[in-house]
C-alpha positions in Angstrom: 0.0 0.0 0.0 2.6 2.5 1.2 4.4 2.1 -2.5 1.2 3.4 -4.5 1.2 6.8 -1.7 4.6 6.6 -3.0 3.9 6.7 -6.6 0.2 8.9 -6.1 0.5 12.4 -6.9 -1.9 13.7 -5.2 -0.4 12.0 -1.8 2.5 13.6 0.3 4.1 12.0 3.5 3.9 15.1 5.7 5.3 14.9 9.3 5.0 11.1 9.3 1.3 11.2 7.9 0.1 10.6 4.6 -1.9 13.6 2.8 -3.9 14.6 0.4 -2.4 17.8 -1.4 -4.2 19.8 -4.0 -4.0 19.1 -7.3 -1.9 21.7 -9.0 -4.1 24.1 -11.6 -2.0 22.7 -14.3 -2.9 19.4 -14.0 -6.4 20.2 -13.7 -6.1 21.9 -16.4 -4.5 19.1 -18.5 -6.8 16.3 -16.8 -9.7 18.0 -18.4 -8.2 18.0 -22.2 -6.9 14.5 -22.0 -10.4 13.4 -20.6 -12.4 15.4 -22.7 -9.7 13.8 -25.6 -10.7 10.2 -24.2 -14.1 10.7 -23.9 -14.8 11.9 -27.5 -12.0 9.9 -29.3 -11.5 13.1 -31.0 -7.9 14.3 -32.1 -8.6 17.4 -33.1 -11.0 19.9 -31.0 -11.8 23.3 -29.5 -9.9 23.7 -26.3 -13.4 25.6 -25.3 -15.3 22.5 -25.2 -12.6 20.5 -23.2 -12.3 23.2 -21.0 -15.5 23.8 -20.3 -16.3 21.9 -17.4 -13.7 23.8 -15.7 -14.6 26.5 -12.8 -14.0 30.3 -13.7 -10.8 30.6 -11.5 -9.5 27.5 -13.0 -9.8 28.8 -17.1 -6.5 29.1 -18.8 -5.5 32.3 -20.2 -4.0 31.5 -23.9 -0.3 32.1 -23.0 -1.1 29.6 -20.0 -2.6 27.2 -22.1 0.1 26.9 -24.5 2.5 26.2 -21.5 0.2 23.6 -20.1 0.0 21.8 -23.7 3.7 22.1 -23.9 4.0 19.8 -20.7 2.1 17.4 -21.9 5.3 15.9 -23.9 4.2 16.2 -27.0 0.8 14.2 -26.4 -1.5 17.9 -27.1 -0.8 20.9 -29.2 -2.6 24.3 -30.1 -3.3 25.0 -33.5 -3.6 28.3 -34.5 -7.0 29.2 -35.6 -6.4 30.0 -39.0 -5.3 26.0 -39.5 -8.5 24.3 -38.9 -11.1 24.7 -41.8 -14.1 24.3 -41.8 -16.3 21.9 -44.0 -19.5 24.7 -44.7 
């Protein structure tokens, strides 16, 4: 048991006693575009709609989402709006 708290990262050994921590914004941030990703099955969508379910404080400003994508090792990218067409 103790080596999954280990390996948790949402879990902290603090003074002797296992925690729960806050889950960084970042991650949040990235949970909700890989589960909105895996939910769909779609590889290419608006960031609006996988952000969505997101609280207010918790919205990415562009600049922030860019860095957040750019964590994700490669997995996610932003495409500027002027590459995805639209079949009208």
């Amino acid at each position: 048991m103790e080596a999954l708290l280990v390996l948790s990262p949402e879990v902290r050994l603090i003074d002797g006693r296992w925690r729960l921590i806050e889950v960084a914004r970042r991650d949040r941030i990235l949970a909700a575009v890989e589960a909105y990703a895996s939910t769909t099955g779609k590889k290419l969508f608006r960031a609006a709609a996988a952000l969505d379910g997101l609280s207010l404080k918790d919205q990415p400003t562009i600049e922030e989402l860019k860095g957040v994508l750019a964590s994700s090792g490669g997995r996610y990218s932003l495409l500027p709006n002027a590459m995805i067409k639209r079949n009208d």
